[in-house]
N, C-alpha and C positions, 0 to 999 in steps of 0.2 A: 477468244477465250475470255468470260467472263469473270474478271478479279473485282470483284466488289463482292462484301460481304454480305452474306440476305438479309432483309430486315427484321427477319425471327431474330438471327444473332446480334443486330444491333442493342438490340433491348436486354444482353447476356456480357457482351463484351463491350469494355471499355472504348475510348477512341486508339488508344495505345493499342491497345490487345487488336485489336479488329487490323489494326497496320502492321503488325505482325503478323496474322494469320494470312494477310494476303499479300505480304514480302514472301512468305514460307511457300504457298500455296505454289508463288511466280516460280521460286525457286525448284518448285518439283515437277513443272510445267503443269499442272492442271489447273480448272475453274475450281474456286474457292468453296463451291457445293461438294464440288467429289472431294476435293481434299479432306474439307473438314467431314465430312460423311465416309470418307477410308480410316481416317484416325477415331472417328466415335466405333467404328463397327471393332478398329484394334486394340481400343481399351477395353471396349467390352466383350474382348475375344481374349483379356489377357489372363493366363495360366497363373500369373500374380494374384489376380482379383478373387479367380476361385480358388487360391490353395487358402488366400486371408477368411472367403466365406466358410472353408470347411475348417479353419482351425476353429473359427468362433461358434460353429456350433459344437465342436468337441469340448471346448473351454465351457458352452453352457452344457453339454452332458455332463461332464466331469464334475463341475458346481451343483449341479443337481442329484448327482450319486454322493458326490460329500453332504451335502444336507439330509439326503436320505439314512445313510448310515450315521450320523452324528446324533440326530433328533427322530430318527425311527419316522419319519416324513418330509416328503419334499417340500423346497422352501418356496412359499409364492412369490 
């Protein structure tokens, strides 16, 4: 099993960070490619991340309908 971290990630993470990810990695039993490639794909699979993109686009409709009724035009 391959625990050293790829050289892409070297130039991303710390020396600290990178011994962490591959104490983490040891501990889950996989190579430190799929670990950190299971955890990229579940942050960006997280229900968190798209409820925060869908509120800020509500917060920019909503800012954009206040401007329009306030000033009879939306604001740039």
């Amino acid at each position: 099993m391959d625990n050293q971290v790829p050289a892409a990630l070297e130039q991303l993470l710390t020396p600290a960070e990178q011994k962490q990810v591959e104490w983490a990695a040891a501990v889950a039993g996989q190579p430190v490619v799929s670990f950190v490639r299971d955890a990229v794909l579940a942050a960006a699979a997280d229900p968190l991340i798209a409820a925060l993109d869908q509120a800020a686009d509500r917060v920019a409709d909503l800012r954009g309908f206040s401007e329009t009724a306030r000033h009879g035009h939306a604001a740039a």
